[in-house]
N, C-alpha and C positions, 0 to 999 in steps of 0.2 A: 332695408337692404334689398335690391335688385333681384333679381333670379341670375341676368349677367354677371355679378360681382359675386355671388353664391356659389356658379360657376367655375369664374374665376379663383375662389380662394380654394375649390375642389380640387383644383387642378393645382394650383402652388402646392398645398399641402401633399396631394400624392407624389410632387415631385421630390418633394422635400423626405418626406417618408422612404421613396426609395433610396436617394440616396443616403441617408442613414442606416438602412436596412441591406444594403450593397455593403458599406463601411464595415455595419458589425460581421456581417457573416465572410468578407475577406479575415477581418480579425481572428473569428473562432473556427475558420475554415484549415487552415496549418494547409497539409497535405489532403485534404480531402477534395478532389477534384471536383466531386457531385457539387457541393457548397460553393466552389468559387464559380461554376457554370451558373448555377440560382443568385450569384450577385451578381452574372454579367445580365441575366433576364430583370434584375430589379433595378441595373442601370439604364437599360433599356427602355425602362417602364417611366423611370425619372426623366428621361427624356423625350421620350411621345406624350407627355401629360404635359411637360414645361413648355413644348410647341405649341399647345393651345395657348398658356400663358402669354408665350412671345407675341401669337396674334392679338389678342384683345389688349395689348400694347401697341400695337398699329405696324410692327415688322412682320407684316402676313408671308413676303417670301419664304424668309427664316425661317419662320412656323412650321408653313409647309414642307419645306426639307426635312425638317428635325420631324414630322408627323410621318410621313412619307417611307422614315429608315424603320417602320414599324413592323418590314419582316424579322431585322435581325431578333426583334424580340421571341417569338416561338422556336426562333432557330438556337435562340440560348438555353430555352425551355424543353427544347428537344435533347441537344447534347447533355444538360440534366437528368432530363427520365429515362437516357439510356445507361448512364451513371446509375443510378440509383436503383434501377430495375435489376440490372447486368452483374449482379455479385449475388454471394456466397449460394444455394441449391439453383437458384433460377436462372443460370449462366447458359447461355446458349449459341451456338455457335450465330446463327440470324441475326442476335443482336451483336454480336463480334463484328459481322460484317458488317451493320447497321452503323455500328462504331466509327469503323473504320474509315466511312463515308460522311462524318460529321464534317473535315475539312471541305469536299465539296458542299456538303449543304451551306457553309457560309459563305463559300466563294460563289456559288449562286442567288444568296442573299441580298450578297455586295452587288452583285450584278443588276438585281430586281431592284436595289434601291436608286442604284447610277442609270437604269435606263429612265427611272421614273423621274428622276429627278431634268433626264434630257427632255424626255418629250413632254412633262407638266402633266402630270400624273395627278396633279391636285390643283385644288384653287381655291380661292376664300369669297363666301358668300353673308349678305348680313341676312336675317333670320327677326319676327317678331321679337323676340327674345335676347338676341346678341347682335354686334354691330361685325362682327367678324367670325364667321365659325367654317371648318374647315371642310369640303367634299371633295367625291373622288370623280373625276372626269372619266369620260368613257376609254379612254386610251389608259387610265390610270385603272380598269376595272380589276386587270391582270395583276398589280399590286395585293389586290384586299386578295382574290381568289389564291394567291401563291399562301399569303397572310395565313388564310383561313384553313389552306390542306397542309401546312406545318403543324397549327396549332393540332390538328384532328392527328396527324401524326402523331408528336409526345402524349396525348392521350392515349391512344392506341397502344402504345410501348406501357404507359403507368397500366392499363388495363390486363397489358399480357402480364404484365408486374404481379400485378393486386391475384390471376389467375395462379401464378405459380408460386409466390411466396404466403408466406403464414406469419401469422403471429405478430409485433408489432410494427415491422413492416406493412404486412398486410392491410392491416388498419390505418398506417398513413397512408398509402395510395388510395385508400377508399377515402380519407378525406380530402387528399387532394383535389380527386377529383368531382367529391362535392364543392371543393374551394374555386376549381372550374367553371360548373357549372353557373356559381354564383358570377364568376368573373364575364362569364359569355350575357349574363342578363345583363349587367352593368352596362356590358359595352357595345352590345346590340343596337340601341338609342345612337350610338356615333354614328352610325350609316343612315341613319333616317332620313337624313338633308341629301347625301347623296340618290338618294333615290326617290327624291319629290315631295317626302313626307313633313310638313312642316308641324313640327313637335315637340316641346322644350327635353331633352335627354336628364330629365329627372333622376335616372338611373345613375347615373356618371356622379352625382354629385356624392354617392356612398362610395366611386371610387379605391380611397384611401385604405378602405377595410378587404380588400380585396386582395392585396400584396401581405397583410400585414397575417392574415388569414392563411393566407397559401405559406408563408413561410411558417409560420407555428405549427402547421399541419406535416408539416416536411421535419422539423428540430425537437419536436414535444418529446418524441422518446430517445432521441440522443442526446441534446444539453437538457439539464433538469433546471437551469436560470431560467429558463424559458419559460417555464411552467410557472413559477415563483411570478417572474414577470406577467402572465395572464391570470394570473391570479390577483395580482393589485389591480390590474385594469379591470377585470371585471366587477371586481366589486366599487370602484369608482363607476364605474359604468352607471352598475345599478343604484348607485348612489345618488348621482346626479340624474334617474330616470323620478326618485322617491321623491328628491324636491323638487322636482319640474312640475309634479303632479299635484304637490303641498303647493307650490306657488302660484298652480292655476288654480286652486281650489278657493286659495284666499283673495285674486285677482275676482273670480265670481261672486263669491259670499262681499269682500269690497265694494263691489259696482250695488248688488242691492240695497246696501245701506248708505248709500248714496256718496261713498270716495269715487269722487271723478279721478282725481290725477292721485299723482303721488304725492304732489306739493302741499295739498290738501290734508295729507294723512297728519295728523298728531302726533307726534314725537312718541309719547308710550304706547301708542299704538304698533307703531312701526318696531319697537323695543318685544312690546305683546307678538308680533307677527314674527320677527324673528327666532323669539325662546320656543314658540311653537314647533319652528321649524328644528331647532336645534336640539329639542326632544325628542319631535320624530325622529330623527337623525339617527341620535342615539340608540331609541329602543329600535329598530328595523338591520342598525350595523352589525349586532349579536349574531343574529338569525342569518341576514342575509352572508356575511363573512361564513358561518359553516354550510350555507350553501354553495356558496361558492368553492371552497374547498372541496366540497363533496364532487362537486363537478369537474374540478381541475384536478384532483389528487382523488380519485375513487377509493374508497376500500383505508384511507390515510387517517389513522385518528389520536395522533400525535396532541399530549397536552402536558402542561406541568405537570399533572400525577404520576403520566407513565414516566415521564423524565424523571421525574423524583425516585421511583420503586428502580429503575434502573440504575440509577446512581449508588444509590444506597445498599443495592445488594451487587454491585458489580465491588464496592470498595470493602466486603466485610467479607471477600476471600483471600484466602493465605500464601494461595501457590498457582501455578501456571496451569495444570490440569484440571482445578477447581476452578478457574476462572474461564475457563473456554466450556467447561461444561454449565457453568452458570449461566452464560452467554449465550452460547444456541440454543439454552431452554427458555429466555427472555426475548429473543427476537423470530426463536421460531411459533411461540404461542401469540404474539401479538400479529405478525401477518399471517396465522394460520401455513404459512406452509413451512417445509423442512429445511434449516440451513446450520452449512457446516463452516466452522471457524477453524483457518487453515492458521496455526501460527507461524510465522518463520518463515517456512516454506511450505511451495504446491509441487505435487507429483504431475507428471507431464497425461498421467489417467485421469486425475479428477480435473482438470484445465478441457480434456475430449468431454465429459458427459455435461452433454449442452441441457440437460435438464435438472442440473444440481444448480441449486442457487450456496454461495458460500461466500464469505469474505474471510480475503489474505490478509492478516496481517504481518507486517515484518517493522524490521529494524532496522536505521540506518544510523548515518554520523547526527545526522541534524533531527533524529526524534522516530516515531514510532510513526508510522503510516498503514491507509488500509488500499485495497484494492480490490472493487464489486466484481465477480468472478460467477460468469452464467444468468447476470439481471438483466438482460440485452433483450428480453419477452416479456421483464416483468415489466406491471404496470406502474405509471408514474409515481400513485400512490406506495405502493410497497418498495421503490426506488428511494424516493422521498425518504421512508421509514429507513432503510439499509442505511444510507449515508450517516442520518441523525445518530444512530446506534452503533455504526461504526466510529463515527469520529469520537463518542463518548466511551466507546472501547478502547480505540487507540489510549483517550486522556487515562485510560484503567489500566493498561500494559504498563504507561510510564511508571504511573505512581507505585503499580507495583514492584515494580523493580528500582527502584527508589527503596522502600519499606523493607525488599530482602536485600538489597545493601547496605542497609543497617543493622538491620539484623545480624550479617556478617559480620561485619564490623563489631558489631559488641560483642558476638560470642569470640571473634578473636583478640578484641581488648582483655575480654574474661579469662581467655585460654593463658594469656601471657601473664595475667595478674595472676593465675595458678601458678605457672610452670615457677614464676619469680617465688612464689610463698611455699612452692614445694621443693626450692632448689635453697632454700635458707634452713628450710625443716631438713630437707638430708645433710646439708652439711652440719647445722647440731648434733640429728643422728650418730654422721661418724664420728664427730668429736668422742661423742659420749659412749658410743660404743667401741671404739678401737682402746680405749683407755682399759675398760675390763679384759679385753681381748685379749692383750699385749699384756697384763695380769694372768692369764691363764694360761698362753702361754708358756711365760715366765716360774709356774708353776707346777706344767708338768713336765720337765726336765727333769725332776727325781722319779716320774710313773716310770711303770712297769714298759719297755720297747713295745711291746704291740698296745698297749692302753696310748702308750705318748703318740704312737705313730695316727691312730686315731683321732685323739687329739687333733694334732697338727691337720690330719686332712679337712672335718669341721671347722676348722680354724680359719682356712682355707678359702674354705667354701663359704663361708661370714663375709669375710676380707672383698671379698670378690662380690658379692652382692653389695655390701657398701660401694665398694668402686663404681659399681655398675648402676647404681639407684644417683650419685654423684653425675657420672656423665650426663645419664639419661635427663632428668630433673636441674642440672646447670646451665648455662649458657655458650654455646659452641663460639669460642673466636677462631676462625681460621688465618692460618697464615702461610700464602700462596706460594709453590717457589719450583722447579722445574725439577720432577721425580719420574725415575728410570721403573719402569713396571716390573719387568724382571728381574731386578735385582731387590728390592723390595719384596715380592713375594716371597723368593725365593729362601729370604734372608727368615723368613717367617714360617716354612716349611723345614727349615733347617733347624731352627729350635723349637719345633714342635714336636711329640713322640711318634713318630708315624711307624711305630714299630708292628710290624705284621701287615700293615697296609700300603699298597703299589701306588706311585703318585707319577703324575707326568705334569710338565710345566710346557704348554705350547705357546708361549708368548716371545715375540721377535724382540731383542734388544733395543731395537733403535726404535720401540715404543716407550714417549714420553706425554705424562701429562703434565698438567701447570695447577697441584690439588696441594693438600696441607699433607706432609709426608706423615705425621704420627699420627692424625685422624685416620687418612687412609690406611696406617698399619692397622689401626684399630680395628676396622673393616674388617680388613683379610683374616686377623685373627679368629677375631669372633667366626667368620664363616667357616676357617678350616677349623677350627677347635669344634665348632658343633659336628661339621661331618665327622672329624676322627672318632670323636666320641660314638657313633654309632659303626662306623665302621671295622673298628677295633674287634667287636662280636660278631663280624661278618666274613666268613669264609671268602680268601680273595677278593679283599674290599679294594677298592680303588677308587680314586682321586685325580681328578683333572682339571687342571686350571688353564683355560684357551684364551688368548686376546686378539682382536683384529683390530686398525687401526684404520676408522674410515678419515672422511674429508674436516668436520669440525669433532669427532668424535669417538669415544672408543669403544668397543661391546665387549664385556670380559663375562665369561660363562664359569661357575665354579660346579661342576659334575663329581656326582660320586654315586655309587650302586649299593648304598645303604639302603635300607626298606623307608617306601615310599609315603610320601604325607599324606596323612587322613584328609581325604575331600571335604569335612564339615572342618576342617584349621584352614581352609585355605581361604576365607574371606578377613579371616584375623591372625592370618600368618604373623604379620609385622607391628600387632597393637602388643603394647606392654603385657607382662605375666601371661605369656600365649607360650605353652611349651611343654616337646612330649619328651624334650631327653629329662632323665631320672639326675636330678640331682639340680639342677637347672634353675636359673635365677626369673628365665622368662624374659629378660630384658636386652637380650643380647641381639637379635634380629630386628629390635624394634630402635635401639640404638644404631645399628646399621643403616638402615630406611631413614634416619634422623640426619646422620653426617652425608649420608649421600643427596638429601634432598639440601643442605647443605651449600655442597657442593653445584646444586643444578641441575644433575643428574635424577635418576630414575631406576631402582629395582625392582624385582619381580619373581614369582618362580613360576619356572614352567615345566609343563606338564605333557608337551608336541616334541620332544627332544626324545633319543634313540637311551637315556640313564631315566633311570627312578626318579635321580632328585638331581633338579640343575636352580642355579639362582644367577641371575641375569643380571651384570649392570649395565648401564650404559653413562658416561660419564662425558664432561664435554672437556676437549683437548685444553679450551682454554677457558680461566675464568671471565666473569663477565667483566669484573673492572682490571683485567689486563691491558697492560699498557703496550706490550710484545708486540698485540695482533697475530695474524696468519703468518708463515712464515713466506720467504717469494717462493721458491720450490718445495712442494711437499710430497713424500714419499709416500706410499702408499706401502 
């Protein structure tokens, strides 16, 4: 192969290169303005290299043109590393202006390449070496010198860059503009013909590593595919430097023992020569793969064991608080520094402190997601690490909430398999017990008036705990039907003894719900039967029963200035056998909280109200499988 055709395929391939590398980063560029400027410089670049091609195809005008438009390239380069410079502490107003003035720098781009192109700025010369290679005429000198005080330009800008930002910024301007450097050796050798030097441009022919460099140098700490990506390449790289080295070795050792050609060689020789190679291969792939890694992913030492101890203790907790702390003790001890596991939600605080590293996780329709929160300075290695740990956390959210909805789920299979097995046992109960009852009864009608009246009131009070262990313990069928509030209570306070105690009813008539009327009497019972009962011993006890009728719903307040509930009854006000009146079944509040949940609705007692004791419902106007709907005008 030629040195021309060497050339040659230097220049196809970088042109090739760039345009692929224009392609991808339009692709992963979205809105990021900086990225689509460094794909207008990598188109640029695909086209000053593919002009040489055109020449040594024998259309040297073309060439020349396409060689010629070689300003706009730094002037893509430059609209880049004002982008890139000119954000978040290093913002300055110089480069604002600088900005500002990008649309001239390409309208005198355009200009520099249309004058060059008038007056023949360039021209093709053949060379020891080449039958066609490109210079610049002395009228063409003012191209390369415009050329060359651009380029020093977006340098100057990455430089004031690299001065004023920190951290992994910082570190890509510093590589850029070592990726610079290397670029200006490369292409230094292109002007040698122009200036009398007759010299093969050996340099040009690494070209392609040149573009491919600068942009990894530019993306390494904002896409981490990239990284992944220079990570296979280099270990091919080194891969293919280990047999080049094997293959010269056995080309030498060859020749002494006398294989002239290859034709020569022996079939298991060549079988021998190969397996040799492909041992080397093998043993140096180990070694060199965690080299590489250590080079591309610093600080990164990710392997099936830590994946395994991760896995295995992320899946052997039980609950949301033990798994977030399980979590930032697993991903904070392995990259050594401190990170918090935001679940759910992030506070608009911890999103400011740009030196918390943490991952968000949350929850949506289509699965569990994370989001890297403050990694924007870590290094790629500890990036690398987040992702892996996050996305194995996310897969640990689902499954866990998966495990406590079954969990639910059975204890509420369980729950109903009781209430069934205790709603059969109470109704044997009262069989068995109302039979004696109704016995003793029946028997003390001959006692003594105050022995019977006793009686009867125990009797009483039996009857009634049966009734009430039946409700409670049976199955509620409601049956829906359009019930007047005030006349219902009212009808309830009427035969109730409210003797000695002041009661007021503040509910408007033309408040209607759509509830089951004898459940909901059952309700108001129970709630005013418990206040009279203490009220009864209460010097001007009173009793208020208020309702307001909002838009889907009503709030009805049952008030009364009997003495105030014990703050340790107040988290099990409404659980069964919870009760401080004297004589009391315990089931009567917890039956209440039963039919109104029932219903939809919601009670409570509170304790922010101007009475001792208030108990709150709140109920919805209509039921759910109401066929009625809202009505077209509703009163308020």
């Amino acid at each position: 192969m030629t040195l021309s055709v060497m050339f040659e395929i230097a220049m196809l391939v970088s042109s090739v290169c760039g345009v692929l590398v224009a392609i991808w980063l339009l692709w992963r560029a979205g809105k990021q303005s900086d990225l689509q400027a460094l794909a207008g410089f990598a188109i640029m670049m695909a086209i000053w290299c593919f002009g040489h091609v055109v020449m040594f195809q024998g259309f040297e005008r073309v060439g020349i043109y396409m060689i010629l438009a070689n300003p706009l390239m730094p002037t893509f380069f430059l609209h880049f590393a004002i982008l890139f410079v000119n954000s978040g502490t290093a913002k300055e107003p110089m480069l604002d202006r600088l900005y500002k003035m990008v649309p001239w720098f390409y309208l005198t781009s355009f200009a520099v390449v249309l004058q060059s192109w008038w007056i023949g700025a360039g021209d093709a010369i053949s060379t020891p070496y080449t039958k066609a290679f490109f210079v610049f005429t002395h009228a063409g000198l003012w191209n390369l010198v415009y050329t060359v005080f651009i380029g020093v330009l977006a340098h100057g800008v990455l430089m004031f860059g690299w001065y004023r930002h920190a951290g992994n910024k910082k570190r890509s301007i510093l590589a850029m503009c070592g990726v610079g450097a290397w670029g200006l050796l490369l292409a230094t050798s292109f002007v040698f013909p122009s200036f009398g030097i007759s010299w093969f441009p050996y340099p040009m022919l690494l070209l392609p590593t040149y573009l491919l460099l600068l942009v990894y140098a530019v993306v390494r700490y904002q896409i981490l595919s990239v990284n992944a990506f220079a990570n296979r390449a280099l270990l091919w790289f080194a891969m293919m430097m280990v047999l080049l080295c094997v293959i010269a070795v056995i080309s030498v050792v060859s020749g002494r023992i006398g294989l002239q050609a290859l034709s020569n060689v022996p079939s298991w020789q060549l079988w021998l020569y190969s397996l040799l190679i492909l041992v080397v291969a093998a043993l140096v792939y180990q070694p060199l793969s965690r080299l590489v890694a250590r080079l591309i992913y610093p600080g990164a030492s990710l392997n099936e064991t830590v994946l395994d101890t991760w896995s295995s203790q992320l899946k052997e907790v039980k609950e949301w608080s033990e798994l977030v702390e399980v979590g930032e003790c697993l991903l904070s001890k392995q990259i050594r520094h401190k990170v918090a596991i935001q679940l759910q939600s992030l506070t608009t605080a911890d999103e400011d402190k740009t030196n918390a590293l943490a991952l968000r996780i949350s929850r949506s329709d289509s699965g569990w997601h994370f989001v890297l929160v403050g990694w924007n300075d870590a290094s790629p290695g500890m990036r690398l690490t987040a992702e892996v740990f996050a996305s194995l956390f996310s897969t640990s959210c689902g499954l866990l909430e998966r495990s406590l909805a079954l969990a639910a789920a059975e204890r509420k299979r369980l729950d109903e398999q009781h209430l069934v097995e205790l709603g059969s046992l109470s109704a044997a109960m009262a069989h068995e017990l109302r039979n004696p009852l109704n016995i003793i009864a029946m028997a003390s009608y001959d006692a003594p008036v105050e022995t019977r009246q006793h009686i009867q009131t125990q009797l009483k009070r039996a009857d009634r705990l049966v009734s009430d262990m039946l409700v409670y313990s049976g199955g509620l069928s409601l049956q829906f039907s359009a019930t007047p509030l005030r006349a219902l209570v009212a009808s309830i306070v009427a035969q109730s003894n409210t003797e000695g105690v002041e009661y007021e009813l503040n509910i408007d008539d033309s408040i209607e719900l759509e509830a089951d009327p004898q459940r909901l009497q059952q309700v108001f019972i129970n709630l005013i039967d418990n206040a009279l009962s203490f009220l009864r011993n209460t010097p001007e006890g009173k009793l208020c029963i208020k309702a307001e009728q909002q838009t889907q719903q009503v709030v009805i307040q049952v008030h009364n200035n009997g003495p105030s509930i014990d703050a340790s009854l107040q988290d099990v006000l409404f659980q069964p056998f919870v009760s401080k009146r004297a004589g009391g079944s315990g089931l009567g509040l917890a039956i209440v909280r039963r039919i109104v949940d029932a219903h939809g609705g919601t009670i409570r007692h509170r304790v922010d109200t101007a009475w001792p004791v208030t108990f709150e419902l709140i109920l919805p106007r209509y039921s759910a499988s109401s066929h009625l709907g809202k009505p077209a005008h509703d009163t308020e």
